[in-house]
C-alpha positions in Angstrom: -18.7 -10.4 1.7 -15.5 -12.3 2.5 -16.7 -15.2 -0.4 -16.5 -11.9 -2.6 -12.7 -11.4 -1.4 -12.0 -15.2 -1.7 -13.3 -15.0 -5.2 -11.1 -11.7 -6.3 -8.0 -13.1 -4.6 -8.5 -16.7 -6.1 -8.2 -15.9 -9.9 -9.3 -17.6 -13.2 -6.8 -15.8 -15.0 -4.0 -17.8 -16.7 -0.4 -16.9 -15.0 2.2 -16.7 -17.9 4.6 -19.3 -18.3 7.9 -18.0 -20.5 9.6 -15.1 -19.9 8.4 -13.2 -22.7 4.7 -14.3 -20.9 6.0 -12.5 -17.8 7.5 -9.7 -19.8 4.1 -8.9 -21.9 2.1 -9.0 -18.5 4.0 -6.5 -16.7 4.1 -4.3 -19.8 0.4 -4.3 -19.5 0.5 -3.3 -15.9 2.9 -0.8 -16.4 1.3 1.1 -19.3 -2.3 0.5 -18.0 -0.9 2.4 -14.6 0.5 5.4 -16.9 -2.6 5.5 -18.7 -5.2 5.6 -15.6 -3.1 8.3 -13.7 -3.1 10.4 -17.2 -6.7 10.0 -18.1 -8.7 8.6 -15.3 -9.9 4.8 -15.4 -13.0 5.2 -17.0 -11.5 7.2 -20.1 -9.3 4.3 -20.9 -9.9 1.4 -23.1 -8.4 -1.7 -23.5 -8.0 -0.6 -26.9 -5.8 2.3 -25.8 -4.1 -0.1 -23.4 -2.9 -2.5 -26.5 -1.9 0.7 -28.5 0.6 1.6 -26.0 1.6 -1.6 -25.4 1.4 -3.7 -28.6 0.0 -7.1 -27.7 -3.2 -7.8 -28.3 -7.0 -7.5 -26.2 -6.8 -11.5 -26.1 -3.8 -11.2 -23.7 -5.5 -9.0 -21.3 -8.4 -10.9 -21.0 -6.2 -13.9 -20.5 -4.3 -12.7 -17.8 -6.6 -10.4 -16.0 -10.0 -11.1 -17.2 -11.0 -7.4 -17.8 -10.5 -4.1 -17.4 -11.3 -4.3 -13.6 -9.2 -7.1 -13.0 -6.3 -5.3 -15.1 -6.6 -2.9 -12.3 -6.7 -4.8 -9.1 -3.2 -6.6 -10.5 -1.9 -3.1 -10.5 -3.1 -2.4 -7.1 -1.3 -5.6 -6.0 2.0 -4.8 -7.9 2.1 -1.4 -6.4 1.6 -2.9 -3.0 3.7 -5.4 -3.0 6.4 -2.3 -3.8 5.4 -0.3 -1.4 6.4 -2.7 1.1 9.6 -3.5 -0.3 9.9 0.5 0.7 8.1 0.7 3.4 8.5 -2.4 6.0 10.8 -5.1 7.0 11.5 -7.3 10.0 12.8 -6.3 12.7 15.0 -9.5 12.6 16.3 -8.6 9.5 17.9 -5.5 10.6 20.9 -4.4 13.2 18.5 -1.8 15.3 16.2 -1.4 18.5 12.2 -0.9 18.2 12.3 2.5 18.3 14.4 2.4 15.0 12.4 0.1 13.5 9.2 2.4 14.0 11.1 5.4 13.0 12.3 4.3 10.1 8.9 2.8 8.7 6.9 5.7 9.7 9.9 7.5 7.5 9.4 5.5 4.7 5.7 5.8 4.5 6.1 9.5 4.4 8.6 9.5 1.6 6.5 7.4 0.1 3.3 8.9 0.4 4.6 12.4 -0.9 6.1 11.3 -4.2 3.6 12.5 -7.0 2.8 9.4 -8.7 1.7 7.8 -5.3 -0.5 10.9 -4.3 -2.5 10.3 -7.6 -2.8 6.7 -7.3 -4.1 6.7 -3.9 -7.0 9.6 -5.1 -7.5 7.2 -8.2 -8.2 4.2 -5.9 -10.8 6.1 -3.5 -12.3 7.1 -7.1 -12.5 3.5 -7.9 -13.7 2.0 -4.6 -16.4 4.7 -4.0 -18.8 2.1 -6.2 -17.3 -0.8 -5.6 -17.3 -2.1 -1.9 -15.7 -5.5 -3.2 -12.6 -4.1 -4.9 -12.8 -1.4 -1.1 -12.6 -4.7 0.9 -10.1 -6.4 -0.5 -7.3 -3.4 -1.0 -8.0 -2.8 2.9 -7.7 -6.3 3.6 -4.0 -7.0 1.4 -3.0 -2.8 2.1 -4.2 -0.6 5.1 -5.0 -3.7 7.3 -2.1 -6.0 6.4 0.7 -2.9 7.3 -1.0 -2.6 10.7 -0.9 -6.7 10.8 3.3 -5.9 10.2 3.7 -3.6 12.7 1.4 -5.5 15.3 3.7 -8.7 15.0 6.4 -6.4 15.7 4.9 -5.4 18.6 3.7 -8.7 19.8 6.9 -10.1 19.8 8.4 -6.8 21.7 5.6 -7.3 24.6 6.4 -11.5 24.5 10.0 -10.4 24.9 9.7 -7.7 28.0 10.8 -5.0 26.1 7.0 -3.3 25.9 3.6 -3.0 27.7 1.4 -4.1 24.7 -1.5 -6.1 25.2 -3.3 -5.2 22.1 -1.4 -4.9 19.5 -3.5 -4.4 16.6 -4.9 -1.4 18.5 -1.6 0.2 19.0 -0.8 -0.4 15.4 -3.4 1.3 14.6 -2.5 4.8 17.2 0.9 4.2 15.4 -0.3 5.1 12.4 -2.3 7.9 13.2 1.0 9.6 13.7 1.4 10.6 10.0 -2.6 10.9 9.7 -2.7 14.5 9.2 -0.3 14.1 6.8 -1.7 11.6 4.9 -5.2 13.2 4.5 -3.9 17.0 3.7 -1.8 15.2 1.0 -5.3 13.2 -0.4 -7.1 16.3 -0.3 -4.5 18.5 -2.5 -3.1 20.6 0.9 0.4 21.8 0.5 3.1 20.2 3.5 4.0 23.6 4.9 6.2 21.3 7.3 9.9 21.3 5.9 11.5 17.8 6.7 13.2 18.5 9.1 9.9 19.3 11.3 8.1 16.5 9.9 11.3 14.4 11.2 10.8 16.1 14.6 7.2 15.9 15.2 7.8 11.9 14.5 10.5 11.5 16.9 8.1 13.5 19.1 4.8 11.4 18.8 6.9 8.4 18.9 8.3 9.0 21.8 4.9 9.4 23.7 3.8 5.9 21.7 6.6 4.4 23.5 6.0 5.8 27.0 2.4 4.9 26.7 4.2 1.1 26.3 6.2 1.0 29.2 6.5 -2.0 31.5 5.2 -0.5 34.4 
């Protein structure tokens, strides 16, 4: 199975090379992603794609293969947005741990309840329901690689004396579940009866306890 990612994350597709290359292929991405949130991915064609877009079906296929592979370059533009949003390093930033966990766990939240993200993430449990390949690999650059983030975070807190955290990928991982509820009422089309000012509170609440669970004893 991890030849399978290899493969999808190694691909055969040409990269443009000019401007108006790079221009074209992010057209594609961006009307593709409009289209598939409208319609659904299987009631799109490439044909409809080139419509909106202008271009031509010989482009596509150059830089993404097909239809499917059109999609997974979405998947990894939208990623690789989402955590512009959603994380930094610690070093980067004036702040403690606690503000860096705060404010990431913030993020995801804003992030997770704007419209267009809601009905990208159902679209992408549509699409990997069939395809265990294309469900490996978003796991392995998305859900997994975020917890890998926060985990180096944490690693270098416990190296430094600050934390208790001998298993870091775990605690990532309980980190998470914080926003858990939220995340799956939002999935499953349940209104957030939580203003944001309680959502706010019951982070600072459940963070707190991650953090007294990682006390240098």
């Amino acid at each position: 199975m991890h030849e399978h990612l290899a493969q999808m994350e190694i691909s055969c597709c040409d990269s443009p090379q000019t401007r108006r290359g790079h221009e074209r292929r992010l057209a594609f991405l961006l009307i593709a992603n409009d289209l598939f949130l409208e319609r659904g991915f299987d009631a799109v064609s490439l044909d409809d794609i080139v419509n909106h877009a202008g271009g031509s079906k010989a482009s596509i296929y150059k830089y993404f293969g097909n239809k499917e592979g059109l999609f997974t370059a979405i998947c990894d533009y939208r990623r690789e947005i989402f955590f512009k949003d959603i994380c930094y390093s610690l070093e980067n930033k004036i702040g403690d741990l606690r503000s860096y966990l705060f404010q990431t766990l913030i993020n995801f939240y804003h992030h997770i309840m704007q419209p267009c993200n809601i009905a990208f993430m159902r679209l992408v449990i549509e699409q990997t329901q069939n395809n265990p390949e294309l469900a490996l690999y978003l796991h392995e650059k998305g859900a997994k690689l975020i917890q890998l983030t926060v985990a180096n975070e944490l690693a270098k807190a416990h190296e430094q004396g600050k934390i208790n955290c001998t298993d870091p990928i775990s605690s990532a991982m309980m980190y998470f579940g914080i926003l858990r509820n939220y995340e799956w009422r939002i999935i499953m089309g349940l209104d957030i009866s939580s203003s944001e000012q309680e959502v706010t509170k019951h982070i600072q609440y459940c963070l707190d306890r991650f953090l007294d669970g990682h006390q240098k004893v």
